[in-house]
KOLVEX-377442 format. One record per residue (C-alpha): x, z, y; residue number from 1. Coordinates in steps of 0.001 Angstrom, whole numbers, plus 524288, in hexadecimal, padded with zeros to 5 digits. Layout:
% KOLVEX-377442
PT     X     Z     Y resi
PT     X     Z     Y  NUM
...
This chain:
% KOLVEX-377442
PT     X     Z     Y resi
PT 95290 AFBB4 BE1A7    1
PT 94596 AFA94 BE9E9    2
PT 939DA B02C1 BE747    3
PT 92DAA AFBC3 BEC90    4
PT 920D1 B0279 BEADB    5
PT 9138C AF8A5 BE954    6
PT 90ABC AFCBE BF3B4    7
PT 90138 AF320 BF349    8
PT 8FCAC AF719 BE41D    9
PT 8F3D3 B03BD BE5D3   10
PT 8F573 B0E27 BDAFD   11
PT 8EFA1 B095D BCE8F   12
PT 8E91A B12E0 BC320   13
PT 8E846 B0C89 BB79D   14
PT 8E164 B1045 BAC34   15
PT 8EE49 B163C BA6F1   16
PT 8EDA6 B20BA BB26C   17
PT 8E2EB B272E BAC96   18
PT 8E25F B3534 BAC8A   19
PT 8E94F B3B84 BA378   20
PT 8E325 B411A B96E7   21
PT 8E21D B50F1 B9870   22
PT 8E8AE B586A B8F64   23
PT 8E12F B638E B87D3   24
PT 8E20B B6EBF B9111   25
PT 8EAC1 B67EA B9C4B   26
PT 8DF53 B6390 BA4F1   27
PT 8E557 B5DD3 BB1EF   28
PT 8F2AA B5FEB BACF5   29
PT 8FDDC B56D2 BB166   30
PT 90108 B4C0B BAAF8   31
PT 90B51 B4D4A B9ED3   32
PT 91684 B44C9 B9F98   33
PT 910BA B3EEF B9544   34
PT 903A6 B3BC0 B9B13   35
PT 90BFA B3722 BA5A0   36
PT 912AC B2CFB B9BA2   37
PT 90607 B29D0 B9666   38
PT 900F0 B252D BA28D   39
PT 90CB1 B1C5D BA593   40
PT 90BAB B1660 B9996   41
PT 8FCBD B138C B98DD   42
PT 8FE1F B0D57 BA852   43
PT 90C09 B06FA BA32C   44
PT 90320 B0180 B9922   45
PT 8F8D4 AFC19 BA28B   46
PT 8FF1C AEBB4 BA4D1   47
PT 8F440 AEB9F BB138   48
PT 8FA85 AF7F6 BB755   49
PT 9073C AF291 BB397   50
PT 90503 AE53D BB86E   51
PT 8FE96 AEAC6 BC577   52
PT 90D35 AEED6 BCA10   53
PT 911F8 AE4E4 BD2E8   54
PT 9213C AE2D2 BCFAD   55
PT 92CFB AE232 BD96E   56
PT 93934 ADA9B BD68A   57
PT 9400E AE29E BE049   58
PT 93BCC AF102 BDE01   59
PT 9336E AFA4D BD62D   60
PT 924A1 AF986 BDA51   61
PT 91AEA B0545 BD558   62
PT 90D1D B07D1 BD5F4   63
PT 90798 B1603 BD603   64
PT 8FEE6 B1722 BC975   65
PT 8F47C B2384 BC7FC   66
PT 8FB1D B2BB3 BBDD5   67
PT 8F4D0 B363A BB543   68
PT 8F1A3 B4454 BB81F   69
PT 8F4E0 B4293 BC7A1   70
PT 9026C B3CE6 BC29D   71
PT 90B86 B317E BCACC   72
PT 90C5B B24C3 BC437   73
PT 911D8 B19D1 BC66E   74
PT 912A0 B0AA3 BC25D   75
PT 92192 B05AB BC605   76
PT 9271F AF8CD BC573   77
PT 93668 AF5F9 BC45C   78
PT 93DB4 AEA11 BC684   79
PT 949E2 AE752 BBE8C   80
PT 95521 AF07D BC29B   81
PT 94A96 AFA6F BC87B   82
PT 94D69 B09D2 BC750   83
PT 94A1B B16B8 BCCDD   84
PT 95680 B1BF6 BCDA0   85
PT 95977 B2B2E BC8D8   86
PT 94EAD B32F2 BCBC6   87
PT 94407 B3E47 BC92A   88
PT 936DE B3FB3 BC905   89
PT 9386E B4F6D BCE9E   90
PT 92DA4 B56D1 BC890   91
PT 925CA B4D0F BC357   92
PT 9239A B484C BB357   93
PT 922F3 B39C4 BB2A7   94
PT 92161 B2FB3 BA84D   95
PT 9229A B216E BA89B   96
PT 922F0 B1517 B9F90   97
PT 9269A B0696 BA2DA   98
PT 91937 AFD84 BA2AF   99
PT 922A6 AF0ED BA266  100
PT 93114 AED3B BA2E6  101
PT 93C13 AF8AF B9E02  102
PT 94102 B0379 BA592  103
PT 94B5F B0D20 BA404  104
PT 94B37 B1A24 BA6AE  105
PT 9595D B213D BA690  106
PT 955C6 B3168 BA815  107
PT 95E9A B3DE7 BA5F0  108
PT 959E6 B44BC B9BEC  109
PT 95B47 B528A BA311  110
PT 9524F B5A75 BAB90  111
PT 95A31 B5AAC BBA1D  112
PT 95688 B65DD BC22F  113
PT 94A2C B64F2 BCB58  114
PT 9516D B64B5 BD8B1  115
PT 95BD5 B6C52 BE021  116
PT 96832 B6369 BDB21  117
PT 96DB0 B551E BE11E  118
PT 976E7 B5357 BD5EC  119
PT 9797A B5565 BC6D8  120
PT 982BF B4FD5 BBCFF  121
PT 97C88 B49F9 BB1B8  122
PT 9821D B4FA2 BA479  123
PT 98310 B444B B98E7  124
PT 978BF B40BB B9125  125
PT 96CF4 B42AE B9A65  126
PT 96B0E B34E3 B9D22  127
PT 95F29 B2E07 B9661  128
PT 95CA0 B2063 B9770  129
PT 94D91 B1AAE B9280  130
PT 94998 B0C79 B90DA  131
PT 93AEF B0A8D B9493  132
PT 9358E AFEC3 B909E  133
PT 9275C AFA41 B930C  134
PT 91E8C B0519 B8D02  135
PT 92869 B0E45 B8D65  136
PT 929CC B1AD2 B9596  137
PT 92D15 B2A35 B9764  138
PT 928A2 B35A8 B9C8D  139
PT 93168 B4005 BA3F3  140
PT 930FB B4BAE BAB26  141
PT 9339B B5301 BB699  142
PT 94228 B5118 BBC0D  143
PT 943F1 B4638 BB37E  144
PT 94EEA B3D53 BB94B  145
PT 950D0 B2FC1 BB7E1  146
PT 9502E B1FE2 BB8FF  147
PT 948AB B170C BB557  148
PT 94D4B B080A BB652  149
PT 948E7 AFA48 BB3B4  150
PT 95544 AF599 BAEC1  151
PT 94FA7 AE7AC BAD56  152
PT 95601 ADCCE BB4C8  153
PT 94A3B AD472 BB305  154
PT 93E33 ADA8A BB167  155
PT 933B1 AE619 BB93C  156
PT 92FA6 AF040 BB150  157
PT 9251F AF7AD BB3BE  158
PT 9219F B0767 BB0BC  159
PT 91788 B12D4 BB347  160
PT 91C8C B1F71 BB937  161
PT 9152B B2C49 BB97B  162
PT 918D6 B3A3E BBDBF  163
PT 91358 B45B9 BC040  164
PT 911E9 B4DF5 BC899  165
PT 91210 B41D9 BD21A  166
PT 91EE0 B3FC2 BD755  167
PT 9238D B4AAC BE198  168
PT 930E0 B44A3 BE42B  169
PT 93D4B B3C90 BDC9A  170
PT 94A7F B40D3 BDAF4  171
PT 952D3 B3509 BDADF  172
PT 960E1 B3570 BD4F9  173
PT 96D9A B2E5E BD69E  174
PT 976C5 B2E8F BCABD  175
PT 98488 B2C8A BC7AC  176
PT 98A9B B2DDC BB959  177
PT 98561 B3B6A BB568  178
PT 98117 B4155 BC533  179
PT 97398 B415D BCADF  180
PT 97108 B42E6 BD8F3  181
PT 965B2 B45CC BDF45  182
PT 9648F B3ADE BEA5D  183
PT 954BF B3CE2 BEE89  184
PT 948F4 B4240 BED42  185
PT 93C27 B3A01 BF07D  186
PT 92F43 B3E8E BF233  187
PT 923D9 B3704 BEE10  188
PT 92386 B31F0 BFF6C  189
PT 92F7A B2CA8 BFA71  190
PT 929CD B238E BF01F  191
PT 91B84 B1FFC BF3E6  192
């Protein structure tokens, strides 16, 4: 699997990056998880953002969106048989919701702790596996681990990604039958 950032395409703020709305007494406040979902489902929503994405047959392509309340957003596109692999998004909330296509998102539905460990053994019954289909999305938050896929063998799908605070590194995860293993850490040098 390829990862092929679009370079040419500068960052785009579309109407659905608008600030978020203040809550009553939480002026400048970080954006909620679910301000966070809001926003990728309002730019999701938005067919010219959407449509502004050039797609890759050979590898996921992204564009760098302006997300609310100083947050890190995202617009991704997948081809079919496309995934992220295990990973984390550290200390970081995050939402995100597919603007065309379906993805799937398998996640363990445990909190793992925040560093310090290379391996753990999975106990039954943590696995969770979600179907996203266009519209369709989920917030999470920090330490959440997990993959999301675009099981398709024939067609791109397309999301919107936000987290905040902006991305200050990845944990990325092998796994066999019930063990996890820490294999790297990226920072965001690693990525942009």
């Amino acid at each position: 699997m390829s990862v092929s950032p679009v370079s040419p395409v500068s960052p785009v703020s579309p109407a659905a990056s608008s600030a978020v709305p203040s809550r009553p007494g939480a002026r400048d406040a970080p954006p909620t998880q679910a301000e966070l979902l809001d926003f990728a489902r309002r730019a999701a929503a938005d067919a010219e953002l959407i449509s502004s994405l050039p797609l890759d047959p050979e590898g996921r392509t992204w564009i760098r969106l302006d997300g609310p309340g100083g947050s890190e957003a995202w617009l991704i596109g997948w081809p079919p048989g496309t995934g992220t692999g295990w990973h984390d998004h550290a200390d970081s909330v995050g939402a995100f919701v597919t603007a065309s296509g379906e993805l799937t998102e398998n996640s363990l539905a445990a909190r793992l702790p925040g560093g310090g460990w290379q391996t753990l053994e999975l106990t039954e019954g943590l696995d969770r596996v979600r179907q996203l289909p266009t519209g369709r999305g989920r917030a999470f938050g920090r330490h959440h681990v997990h993959e999301v896929l675009n099981e398709s063998t024939e067609q791109h799908a397309v999301s919107v990604h936000a987290y905040y605070p902006p991305l200050p590194r990845i944990r990325r995860y092998s796994r066999t039958g019930p063990v996890l293993r820490l294999e790297q850490v990226e920072s965001p040098e690693d990525w942009q």
